[in-house]
N, C-alpha and C positions, 0 to 999 in steps of 0.2 A: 536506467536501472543497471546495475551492476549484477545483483541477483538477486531471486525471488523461491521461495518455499511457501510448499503447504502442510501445516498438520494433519493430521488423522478426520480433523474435525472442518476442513473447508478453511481453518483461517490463514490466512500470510501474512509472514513477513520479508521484506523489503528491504537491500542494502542500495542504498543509492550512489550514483559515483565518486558522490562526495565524500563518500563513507558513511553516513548517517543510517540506522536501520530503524526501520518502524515497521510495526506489529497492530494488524486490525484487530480490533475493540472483536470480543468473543460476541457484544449486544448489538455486532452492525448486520444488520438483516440482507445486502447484501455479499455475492461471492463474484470474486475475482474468477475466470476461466483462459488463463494466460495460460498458452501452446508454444510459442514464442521463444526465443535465445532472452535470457534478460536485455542486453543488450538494446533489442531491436523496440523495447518502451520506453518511453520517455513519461515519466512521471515527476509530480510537482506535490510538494506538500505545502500548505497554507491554513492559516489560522481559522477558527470555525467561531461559532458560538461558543458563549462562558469557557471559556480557553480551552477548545477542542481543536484538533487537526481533523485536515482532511488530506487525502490523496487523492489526487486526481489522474488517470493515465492520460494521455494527447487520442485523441479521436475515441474516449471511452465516454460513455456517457453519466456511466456514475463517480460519487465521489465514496469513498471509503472512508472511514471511521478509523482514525489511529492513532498510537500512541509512540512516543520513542522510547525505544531499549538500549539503556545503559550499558 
C-alpha cells in the first residue's frame, strides 16, 4: 500500500503503489484496524462475485468489499 485513510464512519480507502485507489463498500460488514505505515501492507485486489472486488491484506484474514475511485 502506498496509503490508507479512514472516514468518520470506519470506511477506507486505499492508494496502492500502483496508483490505483479503492474505497470499501459503506454495505461491508467488516473493518480494517491497520496501526501500521501503509507501506509495511501489502494488499491485493481481485475480482469477486457478479463483478465485485475484493481486498485482501497479506496475513489478514479477511477480504474487503470495494470499489475503485476514479
Amino acid at each position: 500500500m502506498a496509503s490508507y485513510s479512514f472516514d468518520r464512519y470506519g470506511i477506507f480507502t486505499v492508494t496502492l503503489a500502483n496508483g490505483q485507489a479503492w474505497r470499501q463498500l459503506s454495505g461491508d460488514t467488516d473493518f480494517a484496524h491497520w496501526t501500521k505505515p501503509a507501506a509495511s501492507y501489502a494488499a491485493r485486489v481481485t475480482r469477486g462475485a457478479l463483478g465485485s472486488f475484493n481486498l485482501k491484506v497479506k496475513g489478514g484474514s479477511s477480504a474487503f468489499k470495494v470499489e475503485q475511485v476514479n
